[in-house]
C-alpha positions as CSV (number, residue, x, y, z in Angstrom):
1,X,-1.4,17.1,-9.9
2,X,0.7,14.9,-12.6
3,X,1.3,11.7,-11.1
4,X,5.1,10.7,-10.8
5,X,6.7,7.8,-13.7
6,X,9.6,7.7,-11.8
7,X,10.6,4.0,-11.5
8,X,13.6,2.6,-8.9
9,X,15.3,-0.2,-10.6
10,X,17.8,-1.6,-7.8
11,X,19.7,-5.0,-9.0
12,X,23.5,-5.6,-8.6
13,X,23.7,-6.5,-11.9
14,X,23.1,-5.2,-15.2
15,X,22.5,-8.0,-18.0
16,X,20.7,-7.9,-21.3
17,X,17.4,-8.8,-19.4
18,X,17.3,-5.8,-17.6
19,X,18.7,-3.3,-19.8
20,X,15.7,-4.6,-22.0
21,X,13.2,-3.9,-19.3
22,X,14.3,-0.4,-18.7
23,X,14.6,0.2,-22.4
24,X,11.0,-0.4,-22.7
25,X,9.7,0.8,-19.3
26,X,11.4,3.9,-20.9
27,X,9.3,3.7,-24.2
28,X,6.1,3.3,-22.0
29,X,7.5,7.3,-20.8
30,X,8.5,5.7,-17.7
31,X,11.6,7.4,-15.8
32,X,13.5,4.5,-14.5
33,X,16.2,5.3,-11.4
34,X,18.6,2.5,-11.7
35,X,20.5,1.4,-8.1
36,X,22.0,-1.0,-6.4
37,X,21.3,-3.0,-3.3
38,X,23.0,-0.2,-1.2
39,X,20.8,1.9,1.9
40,X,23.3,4.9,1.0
41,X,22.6,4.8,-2.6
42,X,18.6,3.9,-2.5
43,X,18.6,7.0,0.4
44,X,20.0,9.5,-2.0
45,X,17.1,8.7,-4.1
46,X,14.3,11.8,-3.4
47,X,12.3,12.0,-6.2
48,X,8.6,11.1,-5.7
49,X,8.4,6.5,-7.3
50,X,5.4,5.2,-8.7
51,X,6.9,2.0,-8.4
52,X,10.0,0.0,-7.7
53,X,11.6,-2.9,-9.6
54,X,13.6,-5.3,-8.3
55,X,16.0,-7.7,-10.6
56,X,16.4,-10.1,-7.8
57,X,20.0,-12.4,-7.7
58,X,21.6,-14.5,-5.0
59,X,23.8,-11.6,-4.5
60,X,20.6,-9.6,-3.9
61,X,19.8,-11.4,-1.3
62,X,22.8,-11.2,0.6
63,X,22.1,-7.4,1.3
64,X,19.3,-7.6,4.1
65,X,20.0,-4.7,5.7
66,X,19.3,-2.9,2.1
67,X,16.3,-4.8,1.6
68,X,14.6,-4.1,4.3
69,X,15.3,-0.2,3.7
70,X,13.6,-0.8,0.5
71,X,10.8,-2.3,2.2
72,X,10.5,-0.2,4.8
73,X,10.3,3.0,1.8
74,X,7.7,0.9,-0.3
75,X,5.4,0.9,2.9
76,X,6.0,4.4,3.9
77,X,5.3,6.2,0.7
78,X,3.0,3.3,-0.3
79,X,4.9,2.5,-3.5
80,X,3.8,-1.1,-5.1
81,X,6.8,-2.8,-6.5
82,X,7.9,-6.0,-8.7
83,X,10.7,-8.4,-8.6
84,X,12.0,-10.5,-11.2
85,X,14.0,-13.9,-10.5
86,X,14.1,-17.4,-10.2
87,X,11.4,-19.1,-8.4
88,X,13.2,-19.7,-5.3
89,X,14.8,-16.1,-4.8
90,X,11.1,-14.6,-5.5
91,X,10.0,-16.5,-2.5
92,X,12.1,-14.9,-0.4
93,X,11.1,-11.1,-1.6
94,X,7.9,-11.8,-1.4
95,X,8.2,-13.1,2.2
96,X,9.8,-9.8,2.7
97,X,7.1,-7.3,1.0
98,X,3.6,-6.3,2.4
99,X,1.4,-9.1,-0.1
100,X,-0.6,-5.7,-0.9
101,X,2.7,-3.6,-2.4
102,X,4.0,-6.5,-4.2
103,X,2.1,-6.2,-7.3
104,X,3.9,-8.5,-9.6
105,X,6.7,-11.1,-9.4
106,X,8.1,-12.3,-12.6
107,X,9.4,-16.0,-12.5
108,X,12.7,-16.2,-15.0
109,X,13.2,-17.3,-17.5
110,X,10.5,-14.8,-19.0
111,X,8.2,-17.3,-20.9
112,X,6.7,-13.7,-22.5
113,X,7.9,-10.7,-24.5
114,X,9.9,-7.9,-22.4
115,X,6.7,-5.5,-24.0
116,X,4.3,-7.9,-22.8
117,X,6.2,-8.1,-19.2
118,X,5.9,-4.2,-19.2
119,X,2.9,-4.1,-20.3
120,X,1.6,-6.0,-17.2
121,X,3.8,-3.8,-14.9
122,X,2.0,-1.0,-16.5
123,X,-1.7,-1.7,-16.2
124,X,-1.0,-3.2,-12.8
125,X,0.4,0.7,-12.4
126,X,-2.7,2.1,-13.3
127,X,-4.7,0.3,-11.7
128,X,-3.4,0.8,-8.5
129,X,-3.2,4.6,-9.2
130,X,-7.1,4.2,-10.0
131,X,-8.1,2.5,-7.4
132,X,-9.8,4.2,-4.1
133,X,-7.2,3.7,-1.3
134,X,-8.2,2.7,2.5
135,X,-6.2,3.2,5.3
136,X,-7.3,0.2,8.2
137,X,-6.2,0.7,11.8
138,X,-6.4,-2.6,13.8
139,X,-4.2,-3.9,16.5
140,X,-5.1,-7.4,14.9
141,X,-3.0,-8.6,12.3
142,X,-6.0,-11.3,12.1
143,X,-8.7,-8.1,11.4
144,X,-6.6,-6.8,9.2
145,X,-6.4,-9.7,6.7
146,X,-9.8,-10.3,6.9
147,X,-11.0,-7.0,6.2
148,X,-8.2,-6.5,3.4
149,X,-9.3,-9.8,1.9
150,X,-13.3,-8.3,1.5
151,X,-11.9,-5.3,0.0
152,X,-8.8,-5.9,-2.1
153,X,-11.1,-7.0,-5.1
154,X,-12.2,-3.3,-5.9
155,X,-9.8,-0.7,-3.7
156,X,-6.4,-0.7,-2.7
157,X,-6.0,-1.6,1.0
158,X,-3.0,-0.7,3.4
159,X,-3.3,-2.5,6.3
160,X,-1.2,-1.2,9.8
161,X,-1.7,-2.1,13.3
162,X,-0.6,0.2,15.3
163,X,-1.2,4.6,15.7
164,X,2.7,5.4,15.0
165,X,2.1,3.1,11.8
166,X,-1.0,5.4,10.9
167,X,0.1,8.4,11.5
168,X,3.7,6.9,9.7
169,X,1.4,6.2,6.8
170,X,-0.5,9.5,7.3
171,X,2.5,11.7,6.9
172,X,3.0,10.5,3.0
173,X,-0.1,9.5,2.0
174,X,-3.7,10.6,1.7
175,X,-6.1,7.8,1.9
176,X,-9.5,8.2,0.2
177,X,-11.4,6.6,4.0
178,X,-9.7,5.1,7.3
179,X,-11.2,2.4,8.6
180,X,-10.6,2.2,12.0
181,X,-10.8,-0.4,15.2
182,X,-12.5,1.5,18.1
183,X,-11.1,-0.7,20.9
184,X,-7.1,-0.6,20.2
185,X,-4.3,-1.0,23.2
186,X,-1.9,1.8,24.2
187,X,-3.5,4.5,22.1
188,X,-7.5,3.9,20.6
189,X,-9.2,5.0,17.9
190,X,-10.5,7.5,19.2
191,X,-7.2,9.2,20.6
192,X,-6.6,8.4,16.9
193,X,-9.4,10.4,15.0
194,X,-7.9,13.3,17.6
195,X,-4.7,13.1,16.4
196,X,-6.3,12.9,12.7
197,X,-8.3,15.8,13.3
198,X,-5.9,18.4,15.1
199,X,-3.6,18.0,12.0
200,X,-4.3,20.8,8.9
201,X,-3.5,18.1,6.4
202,X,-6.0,15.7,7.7
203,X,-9.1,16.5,9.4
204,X,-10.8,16.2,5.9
205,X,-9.6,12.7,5.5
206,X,-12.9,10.6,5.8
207,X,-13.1,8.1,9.1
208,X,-15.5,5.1,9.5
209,X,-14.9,3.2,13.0
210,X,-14.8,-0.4,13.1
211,X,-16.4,-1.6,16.2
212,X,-17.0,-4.8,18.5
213,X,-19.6,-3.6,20.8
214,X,-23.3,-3.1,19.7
215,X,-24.1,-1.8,23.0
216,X,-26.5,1.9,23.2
217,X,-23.9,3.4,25.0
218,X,-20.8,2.1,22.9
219,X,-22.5,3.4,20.1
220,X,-23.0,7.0,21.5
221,X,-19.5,7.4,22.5
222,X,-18.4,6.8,18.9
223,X,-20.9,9.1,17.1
224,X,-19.8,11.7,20.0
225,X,-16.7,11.6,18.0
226,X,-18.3,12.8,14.5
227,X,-17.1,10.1,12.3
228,X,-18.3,9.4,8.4
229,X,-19.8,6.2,10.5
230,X,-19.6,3.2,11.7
231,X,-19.3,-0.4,10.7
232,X,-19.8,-3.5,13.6
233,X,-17.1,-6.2,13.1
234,X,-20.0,-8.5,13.3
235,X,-21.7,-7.5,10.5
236,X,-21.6,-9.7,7.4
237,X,-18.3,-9.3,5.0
238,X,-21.0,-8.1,2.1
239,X,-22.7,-5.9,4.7
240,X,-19.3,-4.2,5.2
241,X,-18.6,-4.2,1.3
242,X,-21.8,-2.4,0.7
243,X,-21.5,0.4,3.4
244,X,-17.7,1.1,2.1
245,X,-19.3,0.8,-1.2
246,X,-22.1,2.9,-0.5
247,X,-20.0,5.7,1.1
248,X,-17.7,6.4,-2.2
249,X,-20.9,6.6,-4.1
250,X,-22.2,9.5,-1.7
251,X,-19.1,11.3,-1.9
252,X,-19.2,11.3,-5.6
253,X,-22.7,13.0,-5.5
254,X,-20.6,15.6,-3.1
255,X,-18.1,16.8,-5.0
C-alpha cells in the first residue's frame, strides 16, 4: 500500500519563507495542503497526512482552540509534525505536541538553505515511516516516559494512558507490538487484550504485558491470556530492549 505525501501546511500567513518551503516540499513529490489556523477549515481536510507543518506567528498562537484540534488529529492518526518560528513561539508548540510527534522545530531565521530545511523534514519522514511502531498502555505517565525513553532510539513509540486512548489510537493505526501494563485502574490490561482481540482488525496485532508482580500465580493469569509474552517492570531497561529486540527478529524469521 503507497504511503500518503500529503503534507498540511496551516499558518495564517503566507510570506516568501513559506511559499519557498512548499515550493520545495513540492519538488521532493510532496503534496502540501495549505490551511489556516481554523478547526472548520483543518476539519474539511480528509485526505490521509504524512505530516503536518506549522509556520508558527503570534497570531498563531492566539487560536488555541485550533491548535489543540491540530493536536488532537496529530495524535489520533499518529501524524509527526514540524513548526517553524521564533524561539520563543516554538516553545509554546512544543509544550503543546506529544515530544514523540513533534519531529522537528525550525528556529527562524533559517541559518540553512530552504533544500537543506526540507531535506531534514524529509529523512526525519522516512525515518519515522521506517521505523517499527509500539503502542504502550500504562496508567503512569511516569512508566510511560521511561519505557519511551529505552525505546525511542530504534522504534517509534506512542505512549497513552488510558484504554479509550488505546483503542482511540487503535481505530487509526496499526502498531507493529503493544506493550501493555497488566495492573491498570478502571479497565486492565487484560479487559484490554479482550477488547483487542474481539475486534476483526486487531486480534493479529502482537501484545507483550508489562507487569509488576513476579508472583507464580500472577504469572499464570497473564499467560492464561495468550499474549506474545511478557516483560517484568523490574527487569533491567537493556533486558527490556533485548526481549522487544528479540521479538521483531522472530517475527521476521515468520513471515
Amino acid at each position: 500500500m503507497q504511503k500518503s505525501r500529503n503534507i498540511l501546511v496551516v499558518a495564517q500567513i503566507r510570506n516568501y519563507l513559506l511559499l519557498s518551503i512548499e515550493k520545495h516540499l513540492q519538488q521532493a513529490r510532496y503534496q502540501t495542503i495549505a490551511v489556516p489556523a481554523d478547526t472548520d477549515e483543518i476539519g474539511k481536510v480528509k485526505e490521509p497526512l504524512c505530516g503536518m507543518l506549522i509556520y508558527v506567528e503570534e497570531t498563531l498562537l492566539e487560536q488555541q482552540q485550533a491548535l489543540h484540534f491540530l493536536k488532537d488529529r496529530a495524535v489520533m492518526d499518529a501524524i509527526p509534525a514540524f513548526a517553524v518560528g521564533s524561539p520563543a513561539v516554538l516553545k509554546e508548540i512544543r509544550a503543546l505536541f506529544p515530544a514523540y510527534l513533534m519531529l522537528g522545530a525550525f528556529e527562524r531565521p533559517i541559518n540553512v538553505h530552504v533544500s537543506e530545511l526540507v531535506g531534514k523534514i524529509d529523512g526525519l519522514l522516512k525515518q519515522f515511516n521506517t521505523q517499527k511502531k509500539i503502542l504502550v498502555v500504562d496508567d503512569s505517565g511516569a512508566m510511560l516516559r521511561i519505557i519511551k525513553g529505552w525505546l525511542e532510539d530504534k522504534y517509534s513509540v506512542f505512549p497513552v494512558n488510558s484504554a479509550a486512548m488505546a483503542i482511540k489510537y487503535l481505530a487509526n493505526n496499526r502498531p507493529d507490538l503493544v506493550l501493555l501494563d497488566y495492573e491498570m485502574p478502571v479497565v486492565d490490561g487484560k479487559q484490554i487484550l479482550e477488547m483487542i482481540r474481539s475486534e476483526t482488525d486487531f486480534t493479529d496485532i502482537p501484545v507483550i504485558f508489562l507487569t509488576k508482580k513476579d508472583d507464580e500465580q500472577s504469572i499464570q493469569n497473564v499467560a492464561e491470556l495468550r499474549p506474545e509474552g511478557y516483560l517484568l517492570k523490574s527487569m533491567d531497561p537493556q533486558q527490556i530492549i533485548k526481549a522487544v529486540d528479540d521479538f521483531f527478529e522472530m517475527s521476521k524469521g515468520e513471515m
